[in-house]
matplotlib code that plots the C-alpha trace (Angstrom):
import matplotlib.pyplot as plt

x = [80.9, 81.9, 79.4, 80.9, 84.3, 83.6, 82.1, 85.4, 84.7, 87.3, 87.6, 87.1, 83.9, 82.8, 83.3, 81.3, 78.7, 78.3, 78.4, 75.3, 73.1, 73.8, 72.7, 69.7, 68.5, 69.7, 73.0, 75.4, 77.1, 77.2, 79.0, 82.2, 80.0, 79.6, 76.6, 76.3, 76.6, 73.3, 69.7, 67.2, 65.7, 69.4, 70.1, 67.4, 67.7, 71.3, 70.2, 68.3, 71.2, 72.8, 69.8, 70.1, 74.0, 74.1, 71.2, 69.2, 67.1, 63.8, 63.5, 61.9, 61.2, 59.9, 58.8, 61.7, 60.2, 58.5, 60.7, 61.5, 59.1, 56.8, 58.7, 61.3, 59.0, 57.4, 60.8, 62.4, 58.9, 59.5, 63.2, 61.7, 59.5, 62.0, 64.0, 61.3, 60.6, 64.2, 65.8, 63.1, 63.4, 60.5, 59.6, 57.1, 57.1, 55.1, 53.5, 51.7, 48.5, 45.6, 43.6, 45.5, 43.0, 45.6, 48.6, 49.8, 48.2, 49.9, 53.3, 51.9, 50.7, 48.4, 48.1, 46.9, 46.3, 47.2, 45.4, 47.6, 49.1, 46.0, 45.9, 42.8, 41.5, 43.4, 42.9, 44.3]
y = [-164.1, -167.8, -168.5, -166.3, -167.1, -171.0, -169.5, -167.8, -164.1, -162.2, -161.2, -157.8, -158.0, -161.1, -159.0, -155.7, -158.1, -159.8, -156.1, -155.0, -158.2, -158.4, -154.5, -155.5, -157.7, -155.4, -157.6, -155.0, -155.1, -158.6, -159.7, -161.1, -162.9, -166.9, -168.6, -169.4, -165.6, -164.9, -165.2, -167.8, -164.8, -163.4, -166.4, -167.1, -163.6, -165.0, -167.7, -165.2, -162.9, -166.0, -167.2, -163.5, -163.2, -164.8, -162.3, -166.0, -165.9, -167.5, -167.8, -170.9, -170.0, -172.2, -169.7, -167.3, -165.0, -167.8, -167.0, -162.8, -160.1, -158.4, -155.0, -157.7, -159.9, -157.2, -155.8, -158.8, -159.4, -155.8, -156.9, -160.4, -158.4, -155.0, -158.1, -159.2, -156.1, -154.7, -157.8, -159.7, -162.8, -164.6, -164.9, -168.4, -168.4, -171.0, -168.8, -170.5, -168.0, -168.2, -167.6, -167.3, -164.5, -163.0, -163.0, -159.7, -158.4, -155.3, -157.8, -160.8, -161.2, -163.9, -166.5, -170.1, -171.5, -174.9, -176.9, -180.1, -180.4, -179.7, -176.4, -174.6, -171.6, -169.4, -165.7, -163.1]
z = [-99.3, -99.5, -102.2, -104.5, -103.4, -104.3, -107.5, -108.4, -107.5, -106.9, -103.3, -103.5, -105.7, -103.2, -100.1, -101.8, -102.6, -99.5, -97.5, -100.3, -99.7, -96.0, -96.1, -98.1, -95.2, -92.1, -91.1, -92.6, -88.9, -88.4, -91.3, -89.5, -86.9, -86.7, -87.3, -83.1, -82.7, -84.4, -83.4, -85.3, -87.3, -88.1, -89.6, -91.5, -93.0, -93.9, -95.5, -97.9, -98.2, -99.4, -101.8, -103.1, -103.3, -107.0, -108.6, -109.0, -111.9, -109.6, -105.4, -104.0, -100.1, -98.2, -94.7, -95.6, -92.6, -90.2, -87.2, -87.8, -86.2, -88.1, -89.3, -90.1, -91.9, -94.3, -95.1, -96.4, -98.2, -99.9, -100.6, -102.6, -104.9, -105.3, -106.4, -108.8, -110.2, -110.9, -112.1, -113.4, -110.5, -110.1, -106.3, -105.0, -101.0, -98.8, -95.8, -93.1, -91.6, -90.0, -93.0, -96.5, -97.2, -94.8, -97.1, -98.3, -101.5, -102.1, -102.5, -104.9, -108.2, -107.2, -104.8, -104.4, -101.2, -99.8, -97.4, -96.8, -99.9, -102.2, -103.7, -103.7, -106.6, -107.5, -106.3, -108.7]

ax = plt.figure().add_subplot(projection="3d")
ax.plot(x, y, z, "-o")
ax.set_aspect("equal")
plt.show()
């Protein structure tokens, strides 16, 4: 809510906002919590709520599901690219695997792997 408060929202428009995104990311119920009252992966799924809050024109993520379980992790993947799709935001993430042959297909357009710093080809 404070973003759009410090944007000049009005309240009431920040507060429904802030109830929709925080919905989005499954912390509908903790939106009057402190920062110390959430786990590591319900904050980081904050942070995003925040990222998201504005309708940005393009995400940068930089591991935006490195510390969330799996079911977690695959819906706030779903969320980036319904984002992508229904408002036209372009979505880049950084994902750390085992193999980047193991990054999701179903969710990316393409993908380029990096092995320390150096990109590799490009896999439409």
């Amino acid at each position: 809510m404070m973003p759009l408060l410090i944007g000049g929202a009005a309240p009431r428009k920040a507060r429904s906002r802030a109830e929709e995104v925080l919905s989005e990311v499954g912390l509908a119920g903790r939106m009057t919590h402190r920062p110390a009252e959430l786990s590591g992966g319900e904050q980081q799924r904050c942070a995003v709520a925040r990222a998201l809050v504005h309708d940005p024109n393009v995400v940068l993520a930089d591991e935006p599901s490195g510390n969330l379980d799996h079911a977690n992790a695959e819906r706030l993947h779903e969320m980036f690219f319904r984002l992508a799709r229904e408002y036209e935001t372009a979505v880049a993430w950084s994902r750390t695997t085992a193999s980047w042959r193991d990054a999701p297909t179903g969710f990316c357009s393409w993908r380029t792997p990096a092995h320390y710093g150096e990109l590799g080809r490009c896999d439409p």
